[in-house]
C-alpha angles and dihedrals in degrees: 000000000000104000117228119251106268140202093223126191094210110195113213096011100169092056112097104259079041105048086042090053082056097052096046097040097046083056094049097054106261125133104234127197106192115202115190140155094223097233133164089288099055133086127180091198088076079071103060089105094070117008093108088047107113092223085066132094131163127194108186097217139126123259097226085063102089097181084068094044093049087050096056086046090051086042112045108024098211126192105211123032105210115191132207114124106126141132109255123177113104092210100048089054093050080060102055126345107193104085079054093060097049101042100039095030108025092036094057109042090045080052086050096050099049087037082055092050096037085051093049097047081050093056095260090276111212088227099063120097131186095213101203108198111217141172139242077231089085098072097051128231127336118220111242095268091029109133109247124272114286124199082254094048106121113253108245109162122194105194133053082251091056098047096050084054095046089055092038085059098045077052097060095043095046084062085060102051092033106033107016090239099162093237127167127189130209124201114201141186125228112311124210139172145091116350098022115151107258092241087078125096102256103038093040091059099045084048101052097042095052080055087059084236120140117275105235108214113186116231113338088321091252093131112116130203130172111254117217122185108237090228074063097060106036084048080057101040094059088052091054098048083046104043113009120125115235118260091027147111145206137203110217107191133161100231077230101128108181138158113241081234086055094039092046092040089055094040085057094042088057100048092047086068097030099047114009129203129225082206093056146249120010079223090068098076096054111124132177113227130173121308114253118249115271097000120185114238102215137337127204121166129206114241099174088103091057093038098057098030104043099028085244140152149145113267089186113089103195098239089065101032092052086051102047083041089051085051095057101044084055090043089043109053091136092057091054097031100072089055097031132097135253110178 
């Protein structure tokens, strides 16, 4: 399936799945209006690629203020409304759950609302989607053998992240069955890649291992999740904006299960031949702290609906997509350094 050129209203588009969606989808053809906040988490030098490009806008705004959002509509007549703007980080939101709430609860359904009017003004054209991002995160933990989220698998969320997600998506649906908004909804794994905040488990690690720091591990490390290459995702993501049938959703994994003390033991391996140390091994750092509350044993998602009905599937395997993410953060200091630290 080629997907048609677009005009695509991308919330959160300086975060790292976000900024990734503008690159891509100003290569591929597609007209891209990017609305962020520009929080901690965003960083408009992810957008050097194609900020000159002519297919490119950006309106700093928040997403809960519906007279800016109504003016970018107006503005910008978008297509496809592709969201991804959230908060995401699971500790951030055990410390303190509001700004979840109203960015990833309040945010959509006030995107929903002016999306729905904007849709009806227009004559409710069959063509136009509302693309709702979501995360594995929303169906809880999988047992060591457990078979891998399906699209039918019960939401059951463990942190106050997921949970905000999980209601965010019931949200979205809810404008389909109510209101006959044409929504669909994508589930995805743990990304990883180039320009991925450093609170994140890769490039944390990478980061704070080229600062010779210790390498805090929660628990033993046993903990899985399933690694898909960002390049992945955004590659999915157009496919289901373009393709995607209304009212449904779809799980987009990497079929790359791995354990954070795997994933951290390699990082540290690769480092040690890519950037040596007089002190030692980058091994060496690791440390086992304190597990974090509530912490999900594994996550694996299902991709076989994706995969038959879109024509989709990921191109990364981990083992070469850790290694080429390990080389650009150590091409790429000046991207990280501005954001790391150095305490």
């Amino acid at each position: 399936m080629t997907p048609v050129s677009r005009r695509v209203l991308v919330t959160g588009g300086a975060g790292f799945i976000g900024s990734a969606v503008c690159r891509h989808f100003i290569a591929r053809g597609h007209q891209v209006c990017n609305v962020d906040k520009l929080t901690y988490a965003a960083n408009l030098d992810s957008l050097a690629p194609v900020v000159d490009s002519p297919n490119y806008q950006f309106a700093q705004l928040d997403i809960c203020d519906r007279r800016a959002l109504r003016d970018v509509f107006d503005r910008f007549a978008p297509d496809v409304v592709l969201h991804l703007a959230a908060e995401s980080h699971v500790d951030r939101s055990i410390n303190d759950a509001s700004v979840f709430i109203q960015t990833n609860v309040v945010g959509t359904v006030a995107l929903l609302d002016e999306a729905l009017d904007y849709w009806t003004k227009r004559g409710k054209p069959d063509d136009f989607r509302f693309h709702h991002v979501s995360t594995d995160e929303v169906y809880g933990d999988l047992p060591i053998e457990g078979t891998p989220f399906t699209e039918q698998t019960r939401y059951q969320p463990s942190s106050p992240y997921a949970a905000s997600k999980a209601a965010s998506d019931f949200m979205v649906m809810s404008w389909f069955r109510t209101f006959g908004l044409p929504v669909v909804l994508s589930n995805c794994s743990n990304n990883y890649g180039a320009y991925q905040n450093i609170e994140k488990l890769i490039p944390r690690m990478i980061v704070t291992a080229l600062q010779r720091r210790p390498l805090p591990i929660y628990g033993n490390g046993s903990n899985i999740r399933d690694w898909l290459h960002v390049d992945d995702h955004v590659a999915a993501l157009e496919l289901v904006m373009s393709w995607g049938r209304p009212g449904e959703r779809y799980n987009i994994g990497g079929n790359n299960e791995h354990s954070n003390l795997d994933v951290v033991r390699t990082i540290c391996v690769l480092l040690d031949q890519k950037a040596p140390h007089a002190e030692g091994s980058y091994l060496d750092l690791m440390s086992f702290v304190s597990d974090r509350p509530g912490h999900d044993f594994r996550y694996a998602v299902d991709a076989t609906k994706a995969i038959t009905e879109l024509g989709w599937s990921p191109r990364h395997d981990f083992a070469s997509g850790l290694t080429a993410t390990v080389g650009w953060y150590l091409a790429n200091v000046w991207w990280w350094s501005k954001v790391a630290k150095t305490d």
